[in-house]
C-alpha positions in Angstrom: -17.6 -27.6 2.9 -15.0 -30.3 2.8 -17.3 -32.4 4.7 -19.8 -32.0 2.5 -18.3 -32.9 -1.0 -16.5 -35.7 1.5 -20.4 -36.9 2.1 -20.6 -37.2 -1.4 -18.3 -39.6 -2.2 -19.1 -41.9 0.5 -22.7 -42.4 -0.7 -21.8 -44.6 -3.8 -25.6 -43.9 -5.4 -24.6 -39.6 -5.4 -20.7 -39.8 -6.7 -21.7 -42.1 -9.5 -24.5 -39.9 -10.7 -22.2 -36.8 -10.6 -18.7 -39.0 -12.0 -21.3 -39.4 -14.8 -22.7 -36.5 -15.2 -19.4 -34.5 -15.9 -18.1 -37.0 -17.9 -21.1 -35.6 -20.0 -20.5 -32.5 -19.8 -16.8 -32.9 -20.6 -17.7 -34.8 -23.6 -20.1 -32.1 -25.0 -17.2 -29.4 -24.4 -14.8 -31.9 -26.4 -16.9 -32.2 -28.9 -17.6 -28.5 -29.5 -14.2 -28.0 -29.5 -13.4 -30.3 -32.4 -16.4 -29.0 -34.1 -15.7 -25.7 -33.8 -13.7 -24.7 -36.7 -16.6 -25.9 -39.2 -19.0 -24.0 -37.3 -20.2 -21.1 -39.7 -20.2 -17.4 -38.2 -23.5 -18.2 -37.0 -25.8 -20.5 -36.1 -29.6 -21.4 -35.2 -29.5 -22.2 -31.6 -32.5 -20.6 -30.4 -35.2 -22.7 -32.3 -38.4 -21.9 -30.1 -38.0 -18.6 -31.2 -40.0 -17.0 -34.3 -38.4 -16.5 -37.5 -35.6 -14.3 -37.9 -32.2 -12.9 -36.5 -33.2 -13.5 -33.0 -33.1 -17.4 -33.7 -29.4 -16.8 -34.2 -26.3 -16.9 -32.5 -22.3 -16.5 -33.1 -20.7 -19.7 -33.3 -19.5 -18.9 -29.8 -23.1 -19.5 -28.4 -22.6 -23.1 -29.1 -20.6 -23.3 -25.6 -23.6 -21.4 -23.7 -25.6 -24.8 -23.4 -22.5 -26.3 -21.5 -21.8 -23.6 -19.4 -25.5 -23.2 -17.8 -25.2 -26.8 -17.4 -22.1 -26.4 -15.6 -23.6 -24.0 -13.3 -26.5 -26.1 -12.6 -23.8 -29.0 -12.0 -22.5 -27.3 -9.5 -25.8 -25.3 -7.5 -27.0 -28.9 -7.4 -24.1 -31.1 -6.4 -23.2 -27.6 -3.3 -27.2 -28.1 -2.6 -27.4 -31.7 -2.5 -24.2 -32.1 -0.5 -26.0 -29.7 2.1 -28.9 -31.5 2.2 -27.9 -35.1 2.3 -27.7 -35.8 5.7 -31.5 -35.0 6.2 -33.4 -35.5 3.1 -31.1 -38.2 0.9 -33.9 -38.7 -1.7 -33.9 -35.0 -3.0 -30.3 -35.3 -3.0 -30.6 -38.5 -5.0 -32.9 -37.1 -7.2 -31.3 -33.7 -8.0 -28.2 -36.0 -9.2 -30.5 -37.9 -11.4 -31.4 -34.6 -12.6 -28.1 -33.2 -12.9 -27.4 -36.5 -14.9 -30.3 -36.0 -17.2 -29.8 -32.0 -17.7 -26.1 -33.2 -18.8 -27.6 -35.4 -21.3 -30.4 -33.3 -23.0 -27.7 -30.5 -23.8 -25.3 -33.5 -25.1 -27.7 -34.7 -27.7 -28.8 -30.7 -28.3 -25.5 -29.5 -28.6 -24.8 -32.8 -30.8 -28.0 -32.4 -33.1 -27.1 -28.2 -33.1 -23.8 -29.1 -34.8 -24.7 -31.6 -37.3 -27.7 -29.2 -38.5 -25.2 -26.9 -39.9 -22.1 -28.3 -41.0 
């Protein structure tokens, strides 16, 4: 395992991808921190859903976004450092991924907040 996340960070391309992507994700969790006091007991975070209670969430549920995120962070950056040695552009491109996952929940968790306070 050591020599994988060592693989890492001798390709340049895969480390900067990651570096960025949980800069990201450390921003969003920043952010809901300092948010969360003005949060009100609940809030609409499931939108796709029809009208109603189900479209609601404590104010807690504003830190579920980040933490799936996390979770895919990590499957992708264990998967990807597995897989680099033979297939480098899927590793490539699930850190592009990662990168872009990281920045969808930023600007969600980011348009989420300013909807209700």
């Amino acid at each position: 395992m050591k020599e994988s996340i060592s693989s890492i960070r001798a390709n340049t391309t895969l480390f900067r991808l990651y570096t960025a992507a949980i800069a990201v994700i450390f921003m969003t969790f920043i952010y809901s921190l300092l948010s969360f006091r003005d949060l009100p007991p609940i809030i609409p975070l499931f939108n796709q859903l029809p009208w109603g209670d189900a479209r609601f969430s404590p104010a807690v549920g504003i830190f579920l976004p980040q933490i799936v995120v996390l979770g895919v962070y990590i499957f992708n950056a264990i998967f990807s450092s597995l897989i680099l040695k033979s297939i480098p552009l899927i590793s490539r491109m699930l850190a592009v991924t990662t990168l872009l996952i990281s920045i969808l929940t930023f600007l969600f968790t980011i348009r989420t907040i300013q909807l209700v306070i």
